[in-house]
N, C-alpha and C positions, 0 to 999 in steps of 0.2 A: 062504457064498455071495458072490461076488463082484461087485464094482459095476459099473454102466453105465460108470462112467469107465474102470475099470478092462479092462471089454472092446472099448472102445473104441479104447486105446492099442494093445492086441494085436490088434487088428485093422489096425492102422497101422504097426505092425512088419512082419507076414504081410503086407502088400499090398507092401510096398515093399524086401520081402527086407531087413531091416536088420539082422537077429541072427540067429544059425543056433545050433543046441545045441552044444554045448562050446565056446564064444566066450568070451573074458575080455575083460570090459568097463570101460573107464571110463568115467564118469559124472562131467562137469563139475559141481562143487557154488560154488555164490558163498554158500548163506545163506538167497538171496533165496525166495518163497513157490516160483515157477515149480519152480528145483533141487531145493529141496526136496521139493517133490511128487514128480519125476521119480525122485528116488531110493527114494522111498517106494514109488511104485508100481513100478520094478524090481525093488526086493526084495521084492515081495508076490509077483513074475511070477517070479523066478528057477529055481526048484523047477519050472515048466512051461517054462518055455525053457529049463533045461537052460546055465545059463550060470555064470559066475564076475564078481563084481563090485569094482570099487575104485573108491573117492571119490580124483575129482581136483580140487584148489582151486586157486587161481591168487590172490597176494595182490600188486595191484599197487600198494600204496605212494604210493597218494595220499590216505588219509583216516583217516592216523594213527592213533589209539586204535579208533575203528570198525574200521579195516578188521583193526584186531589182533582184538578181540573174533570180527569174522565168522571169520576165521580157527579162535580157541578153539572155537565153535558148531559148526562141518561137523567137526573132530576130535572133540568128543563124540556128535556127531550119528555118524557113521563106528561108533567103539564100541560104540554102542547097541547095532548089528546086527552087532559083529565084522565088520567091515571095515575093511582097510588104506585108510588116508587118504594120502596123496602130495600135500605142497604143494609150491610152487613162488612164488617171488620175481621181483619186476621195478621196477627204477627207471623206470615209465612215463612220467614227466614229462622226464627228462635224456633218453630214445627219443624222443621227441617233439620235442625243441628239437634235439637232432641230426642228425634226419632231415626236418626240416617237417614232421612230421605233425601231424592236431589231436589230442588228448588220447583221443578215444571211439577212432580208427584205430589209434593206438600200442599203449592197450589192449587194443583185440581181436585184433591181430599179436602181440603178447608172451603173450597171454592162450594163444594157439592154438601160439605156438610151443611152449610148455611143455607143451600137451596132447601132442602128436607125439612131442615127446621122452621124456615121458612111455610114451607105448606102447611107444615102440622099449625103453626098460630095462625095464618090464613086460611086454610080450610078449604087446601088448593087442592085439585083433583090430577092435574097434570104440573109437570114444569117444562115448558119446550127451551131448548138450546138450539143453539146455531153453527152445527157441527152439516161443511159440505159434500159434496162430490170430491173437490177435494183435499179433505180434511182424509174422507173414505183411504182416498186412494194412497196417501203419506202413510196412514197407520198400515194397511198391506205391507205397503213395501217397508213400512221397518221393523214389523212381525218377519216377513220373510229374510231380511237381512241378519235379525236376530238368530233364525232359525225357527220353524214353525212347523205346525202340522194343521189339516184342513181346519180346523177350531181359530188358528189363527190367522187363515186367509178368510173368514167368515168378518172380518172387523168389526168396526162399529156396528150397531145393531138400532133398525127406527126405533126401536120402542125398547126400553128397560126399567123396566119398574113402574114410577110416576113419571123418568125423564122420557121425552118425544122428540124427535129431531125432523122436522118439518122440511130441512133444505137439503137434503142426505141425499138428492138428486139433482143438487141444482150446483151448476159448479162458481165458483167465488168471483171469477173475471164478468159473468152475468150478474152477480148480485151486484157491483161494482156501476156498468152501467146501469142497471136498472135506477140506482141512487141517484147517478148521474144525469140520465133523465128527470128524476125530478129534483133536481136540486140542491137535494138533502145532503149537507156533513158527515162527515163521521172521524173520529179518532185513530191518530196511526199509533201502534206502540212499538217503540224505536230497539224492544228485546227480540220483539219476532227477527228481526235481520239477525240476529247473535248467531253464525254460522259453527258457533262452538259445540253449539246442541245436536245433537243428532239429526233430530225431525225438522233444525231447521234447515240442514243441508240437503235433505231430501225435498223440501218445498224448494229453496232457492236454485240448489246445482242439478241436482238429479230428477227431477219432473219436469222440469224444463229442457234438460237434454234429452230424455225419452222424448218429451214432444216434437219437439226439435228437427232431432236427427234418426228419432225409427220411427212415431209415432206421432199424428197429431190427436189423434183422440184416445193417447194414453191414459189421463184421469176416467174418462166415460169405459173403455174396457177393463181396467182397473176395476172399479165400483161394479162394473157386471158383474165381474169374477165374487166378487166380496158376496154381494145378494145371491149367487148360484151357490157358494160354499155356507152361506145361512141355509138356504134349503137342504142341503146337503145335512148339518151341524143337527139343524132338528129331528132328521131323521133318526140317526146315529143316538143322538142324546136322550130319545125314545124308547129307543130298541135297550141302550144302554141303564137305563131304569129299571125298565119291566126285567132285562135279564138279574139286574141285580137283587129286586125283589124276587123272584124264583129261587134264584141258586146261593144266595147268602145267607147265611145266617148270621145274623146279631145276637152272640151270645150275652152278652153285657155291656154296658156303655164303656168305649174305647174298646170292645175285641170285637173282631167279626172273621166268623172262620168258614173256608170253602173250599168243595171236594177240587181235587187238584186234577180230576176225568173234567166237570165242569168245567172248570179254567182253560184248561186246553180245549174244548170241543163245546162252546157256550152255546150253537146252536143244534136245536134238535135235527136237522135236518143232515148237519155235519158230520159223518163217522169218526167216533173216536178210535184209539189203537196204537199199539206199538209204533205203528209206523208213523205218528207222531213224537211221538220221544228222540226216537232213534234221526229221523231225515229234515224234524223243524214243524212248524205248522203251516197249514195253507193257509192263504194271503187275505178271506175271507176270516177266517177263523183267529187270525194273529191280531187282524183289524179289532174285533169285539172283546177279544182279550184283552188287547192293552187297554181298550176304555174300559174293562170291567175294573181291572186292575187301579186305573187313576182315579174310577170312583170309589172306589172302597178306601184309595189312602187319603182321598181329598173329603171323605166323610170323617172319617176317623182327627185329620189333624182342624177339619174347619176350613181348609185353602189349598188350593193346587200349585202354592206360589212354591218355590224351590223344588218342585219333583219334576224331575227330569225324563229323559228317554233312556239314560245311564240305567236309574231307579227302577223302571218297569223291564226293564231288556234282563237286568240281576235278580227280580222275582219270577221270571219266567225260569232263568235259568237255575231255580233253586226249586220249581215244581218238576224240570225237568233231566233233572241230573244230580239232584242234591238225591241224599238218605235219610231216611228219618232220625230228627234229632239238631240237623243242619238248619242255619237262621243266620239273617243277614238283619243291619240295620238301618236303615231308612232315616230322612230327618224327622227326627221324631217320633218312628214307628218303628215297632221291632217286628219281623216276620219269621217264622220258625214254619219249617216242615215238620208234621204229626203222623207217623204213617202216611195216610191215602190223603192228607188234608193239610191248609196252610191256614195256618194260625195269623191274624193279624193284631197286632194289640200296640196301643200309645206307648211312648215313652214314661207316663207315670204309671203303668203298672206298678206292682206288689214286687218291691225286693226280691232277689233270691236268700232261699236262707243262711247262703255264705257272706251276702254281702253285709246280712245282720248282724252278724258272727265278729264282722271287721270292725262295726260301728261301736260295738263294744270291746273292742280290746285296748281302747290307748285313750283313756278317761274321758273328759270333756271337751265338748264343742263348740267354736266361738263363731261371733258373729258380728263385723262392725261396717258401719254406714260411712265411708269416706267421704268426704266436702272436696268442693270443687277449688284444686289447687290453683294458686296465683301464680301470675305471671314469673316471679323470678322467688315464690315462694312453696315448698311441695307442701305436698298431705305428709303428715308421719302415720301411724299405728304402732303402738305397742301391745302384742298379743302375746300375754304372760303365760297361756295356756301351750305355751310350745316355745316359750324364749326365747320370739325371734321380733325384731323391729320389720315394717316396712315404708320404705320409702317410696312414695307415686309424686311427681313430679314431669310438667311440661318441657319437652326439649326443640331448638329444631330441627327441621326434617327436611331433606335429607342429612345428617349429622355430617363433618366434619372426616373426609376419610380415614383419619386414623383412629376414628370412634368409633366406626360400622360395626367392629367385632362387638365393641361394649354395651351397644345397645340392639344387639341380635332380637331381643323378645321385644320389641318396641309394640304400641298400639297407632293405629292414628285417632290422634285428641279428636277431632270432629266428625265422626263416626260411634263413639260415644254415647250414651242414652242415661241419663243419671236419674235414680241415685245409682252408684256404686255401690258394691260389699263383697268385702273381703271377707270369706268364711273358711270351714273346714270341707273336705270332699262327703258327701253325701250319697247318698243308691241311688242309682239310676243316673246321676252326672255324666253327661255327654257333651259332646260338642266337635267341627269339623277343623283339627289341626292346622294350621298354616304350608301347603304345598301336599296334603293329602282332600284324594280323590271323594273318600264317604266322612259320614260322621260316624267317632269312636266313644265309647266307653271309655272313660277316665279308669273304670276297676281293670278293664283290659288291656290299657295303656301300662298300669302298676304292673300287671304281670310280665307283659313281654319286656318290662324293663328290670323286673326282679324287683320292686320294692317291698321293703321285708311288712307282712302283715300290721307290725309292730308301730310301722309309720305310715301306715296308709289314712287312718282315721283323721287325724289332724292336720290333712295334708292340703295345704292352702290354695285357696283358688278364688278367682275373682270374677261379679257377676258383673253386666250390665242392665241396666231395668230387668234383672229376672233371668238374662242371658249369660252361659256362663262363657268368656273371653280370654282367660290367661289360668293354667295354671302351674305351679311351680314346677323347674326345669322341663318344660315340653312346652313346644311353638304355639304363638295366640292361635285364635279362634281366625278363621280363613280369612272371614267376611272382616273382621277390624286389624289386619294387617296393612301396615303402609303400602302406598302403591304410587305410581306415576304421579299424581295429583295433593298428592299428603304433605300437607305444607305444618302439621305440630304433631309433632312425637309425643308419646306417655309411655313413660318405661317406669317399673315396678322394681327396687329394691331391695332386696334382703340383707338383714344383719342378723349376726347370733348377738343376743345380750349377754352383759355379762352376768355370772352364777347365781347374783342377789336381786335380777329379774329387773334390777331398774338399769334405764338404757344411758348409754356415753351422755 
């Protein structure tokens, strides 16, 4: 006979179409109580769904001896039930310091990368994870802690792509006994207690006190909310298509342009008019705008990562009170009002022709690949095409009080993404200031600061993997500015050479 858990789970499959019979499935295993149950109870379910299974492990290399152990655990656990086991490797921490990510996102990128790839050489149809009730209900609350709008109370979602999440109704203290009852082990990982992480103060202090002391079925009303704001998300994200296919035009790859009566008044149903301009829009109207608006920019750049509610609140108010001519700039995306119409277009548009103008006036332009300076050793440069040295060199961070002033334009070292290059400024060069609100033009930065045409072209700046982060006399780049946590400075140098171009 079969358990309540157990037809609970297949109930959660059949609602949300996540297996179908002859599927060959992988099944993420870490160890943990969660995976383990998920496995267990797939392979109790197999023989009724009609499926094929394989344990997939992911060992990411940060927890030494344990994480070899977890590793030996899900291979014997795998042959208990004659199942092929498929691990997969990852230096998470060098991912991390390479690309600024924190340790938990690098993880769950290298984690999922290996699953995908995984499918593709197995010829897996699904990958099921062991993401709970309350797993559900942590991501809510640190979507709404972040700040959020119904897309982000919609959380976790059953089904994404090839991943399925089988236990997304079952809450963690049940899978627990359930184990218990029969038995079965499972692995603790001694990081989840790390109370230093966000999500894990919200699992350890703050779900527990919701439960506690207002709520005992705060995870189970949590997850409601999430499944009622998924039906919601779908709806929205429907309407927000078909209106974008109607009322946009994609003039060319990276510009899409749309009448600014549209934008304000996206449903037909809606009257548009003055008295939208002038008093704001209604609450229905404002709704479908701003998704019209986060699609068109999260089409344009590829991701909706960095656009804010700042972002859309400054394009509204540039259809509705700018004059034609007026444009604002976005990360990555320049918007200009055209008469009756807003122009969208990427950051790599076509120069202006003034900015051509500049590129030729002050000779040639250089380009060089810095190496990664040693500990008590910098990078030099000598860039003869402007007789200047520079020095990039590691300090540390927080410096020495009476140093602060000297090392004002500091970076932080592990934030970082190399290679490095030190180049000349370029058209179209942007990037967001240190203690300023948008991202700026570097040729609009020249101007409001008077630098004479003469010296704009050679005027130095430095990238990270492609990103530009520092350029000379104006504050880094927002996002690699030291902060609270910045334990290695990198501060950049300049020397004039002397007249015969070779350095001291």
């Amino acid at each position: 006979m079969s358990s309540p858990i157990l037809q609970r789970v297949l109930r959660t499959i059949h609602r949300h179409s996540m297996i179908r019979p002859g599927d060959r499935i992988g099944v993420g295993v870490s160890g943990g109580a969660d995976s383990v149950a998920l496995l267990l109870l797939l392979a109790e379910l197999r023989a009724q769904l009609g499926i094929s299974i394989f344990v997939l492990h992911f060992h990411h290399g940060l927890r030494g001896l344990a994480a070899d152990e977890d590793e030996q655990f899900v291979a014997l656990l795998a042959s208990e039930f004659d199942l092929e086991c498929v691990s997969g490797r990852g230096d998470v921490a060098a991912e991390a310091q390479r690309h600024g990510w924190n340790l938990e996102d690098a993880a769950r990128r290298l984690r999922y990368e290996f699953f995908y790839s995984a499918a593709a050489s197995k010829n897996l149809n699904r990958v099921a994870v062991a993401h709970t009730a309350d797993d559900q209900a942590e991501t809510v609350l640190a979507h709404l802690l972040r700040g959020t709008g119904i897309a982000g109370f919609a959380g976790i979602y059953p089904v994404a792509g090839i991943t399925v999440r089988p236990l997304l109704e079952i809450e963690r203290a049940e899978l627990r006994q359930y184990l218990s009852a029969l038995g079965r082990a499972w692995r603790e990982d001694a990081t989840n207690q790390d109370t230093s992480r966000m999500r894990a103060r919200i699992r350890h202090r703050l779900l527990p006190l919701l439960s506690r002391d207002f709520e005992p079925a705060t995870v189970t009303r949590l997850a409601r909310m999430a499944s009622l704001a998924r039906e919601e998300e779908t709806f929205w994200r429907a309407l927000e298509e078909e209106r974008f296919k109607t009322l946009a035009w994609t003039k060319s790859s990276g510009h899409i342009s749309l009448r600014i009566a549209d934008l304000l008044s996206p449903m037909p149903s809606v009257a548009s008019g003055n008295a939208h301009v002038e008093s704001g829009l209604a609450a229905p109207t404002l709704a479908l705008s701003r998704r019209l608006l986060r699609k068109i920019l999260a089409d344009l750049r590829g991701t909706r990562h960095q656009l804010t509610a700042r972002h859309i609140d400054d394009v509204l108010d540039l259809a509705m009170k700018s004059q034609s001519g007026a444009r604002i700039e976005l990360p990555g995306i320049l918007v200009e009002r055209t008469f009756d119409r807003l122009e969208f277009s990427t950051a790599t548009a076509r120069p202006e022709a003034e900015e051509i103008e500049d590129m030729g006036v002050n000779g040639t332009g250089f380009e060089y690949v810095v190496s990664l300076p040693g500990p008590s050793e910098p990078a030099s440069i000598v860039v003869p095409e402007i007789q200047r040295r520079f020095i990039l060199k590691k300090i540390d961070w927080p410096p020495p009080s009476g140093e602060t002033h000297t090392h004002k334009g500091a970076l932080d070292f592990d934030r970082l993404r190399w290679p490095l290059v030190l180049r000349n400024w370029r058209p179209g060069d942007s990037y967001r200031p240190h203690g300023h609100r948008r991202v700026r033009k570097l040729k609009r930065l020249f101007l409001e600061s008077r630098v004479p045409r003469s010296d704009r072209a050679g005027w130095p700046v430095l990238t990270s993997a492609g990103e530009l982060i520092w350029a000379s006399g104006y504050p880094v780049a927002d996002t690699f500015a030291p902060h609270s946590q910045t334990r290695t400075g990198f501060v950049v140098i300049e020397q004039e050479l002397q007249e015969s171009g070779v350095p001291d």
